[in-house]
N, C-alpha and C positions, 0 to 999 in steps of 0.2 A: 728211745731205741727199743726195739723188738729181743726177746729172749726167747731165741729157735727153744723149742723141748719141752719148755711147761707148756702149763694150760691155764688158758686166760678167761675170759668170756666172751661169747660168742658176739659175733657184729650181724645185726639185720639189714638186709636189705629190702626196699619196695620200690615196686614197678608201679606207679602210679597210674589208673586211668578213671574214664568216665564211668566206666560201668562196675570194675574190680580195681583190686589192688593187688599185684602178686607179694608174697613176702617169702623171701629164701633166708637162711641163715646158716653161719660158717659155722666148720668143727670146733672144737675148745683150742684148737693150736691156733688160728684163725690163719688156717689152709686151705680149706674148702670150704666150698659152698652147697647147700642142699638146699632142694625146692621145699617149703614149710606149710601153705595153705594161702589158698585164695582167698579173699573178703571180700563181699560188698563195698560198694562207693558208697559208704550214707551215711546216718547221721552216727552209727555204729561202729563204723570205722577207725574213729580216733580211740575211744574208752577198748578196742580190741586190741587195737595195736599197743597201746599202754599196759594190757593185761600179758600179751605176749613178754613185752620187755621186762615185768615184775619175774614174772613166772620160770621164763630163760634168763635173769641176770643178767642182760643183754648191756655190752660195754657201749656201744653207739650205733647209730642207724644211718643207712646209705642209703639216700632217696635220688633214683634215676631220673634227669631230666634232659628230655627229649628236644635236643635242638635241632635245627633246622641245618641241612645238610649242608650250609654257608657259615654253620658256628653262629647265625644266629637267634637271638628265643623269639620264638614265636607263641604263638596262642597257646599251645599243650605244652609247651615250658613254661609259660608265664601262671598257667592253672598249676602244673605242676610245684612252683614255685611258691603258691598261695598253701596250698597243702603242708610243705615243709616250714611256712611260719606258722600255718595255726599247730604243727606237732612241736616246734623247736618252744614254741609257749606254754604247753604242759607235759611235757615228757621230762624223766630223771634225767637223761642221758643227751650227748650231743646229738645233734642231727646234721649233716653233709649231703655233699651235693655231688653227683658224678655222670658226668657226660655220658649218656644213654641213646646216641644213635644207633637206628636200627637194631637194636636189640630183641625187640618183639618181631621181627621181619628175621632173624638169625633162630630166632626158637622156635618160627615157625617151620623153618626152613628143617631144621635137625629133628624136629618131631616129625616132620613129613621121608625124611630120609630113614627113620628110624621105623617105618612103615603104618605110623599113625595117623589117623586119619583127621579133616580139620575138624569136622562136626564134633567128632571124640574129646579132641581136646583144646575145647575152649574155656572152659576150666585150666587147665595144666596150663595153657601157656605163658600167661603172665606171673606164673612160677618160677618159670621155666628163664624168662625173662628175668623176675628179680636176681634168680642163680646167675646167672651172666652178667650182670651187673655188678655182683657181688662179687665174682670169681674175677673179675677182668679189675676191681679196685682189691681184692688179695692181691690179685699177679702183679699190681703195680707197686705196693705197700714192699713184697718179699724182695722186689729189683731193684729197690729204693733204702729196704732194709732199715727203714722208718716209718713213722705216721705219714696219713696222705691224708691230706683233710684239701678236698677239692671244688671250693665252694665259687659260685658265681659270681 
């Protein structure tokens, strides 16, 4: 059970893809979500994201995975998938799983509404993405007023 008012540690979330990774992370209430920095796909990516979680105290990781508009996994959930066993095998922390349709297609959208342009930010958007991902498993966790551990 959640205790509305303290402060906990923070949850990451990652947008996984081929080329980047987005990673956002929530406030210490674990209310919100902020965009936190892009990474490289490579071989640098795991030993980052482990240094992130040392660093931030990070309580657990919400990794986005991308199904296919019929609910079910295809290729970039199934890579996405592969990603969250080789972290769930050397990270301190849990690692989970949250339905991430369209999410990259909704930050692209709100970054274009917000008058930015796409060349700009293609960096930012799988930031932008992990925040959305992140904020949509708070909004669900605070309506449920428990853990949401939402794995495949």
């Amino acid at each position: 059970m959640m205790i509305q008012g303290s402060a906990m540690n923070p949850i990451l979330a990652l947008d996984p893809g081929r080329a980047r990774i987005g990673v956002a992370i929530s406030d210490e209430l674990q209310l919100l979500a902020h965009p936190l920095e892009t990474i490289p796909a490579d071989n640098q990516a795991i030993p980052r994201l482990a240094k992130i979680i040392r660093e931030k105290k990070v309580d657990h990781v919400v990794v986005g995975i991308p199904r296919q508009m019929n609910g079910q996994i295809g290729p970039a959930a199934t890579e996405a998938l592969r990603f969250v066993e080789k972290l769930r095998a050397i990270l301190p922390c849990p690692v989970a799983t949250w339905d991430e349709r369209l999410t990259s297609v909704v930050a692209h959208k709100a970054l274009r509404d917000a008058g930015k342009k796409t060349r700009d930010t293609r960096a930012y958007i799988d930031q932008v993405a992990a925040q959305m991902i992140l904020q949509g498993y708070l909004d669900r966790r605070q309506a449920s007023n428990k853990e949401v551990i939402c794995d495949l």
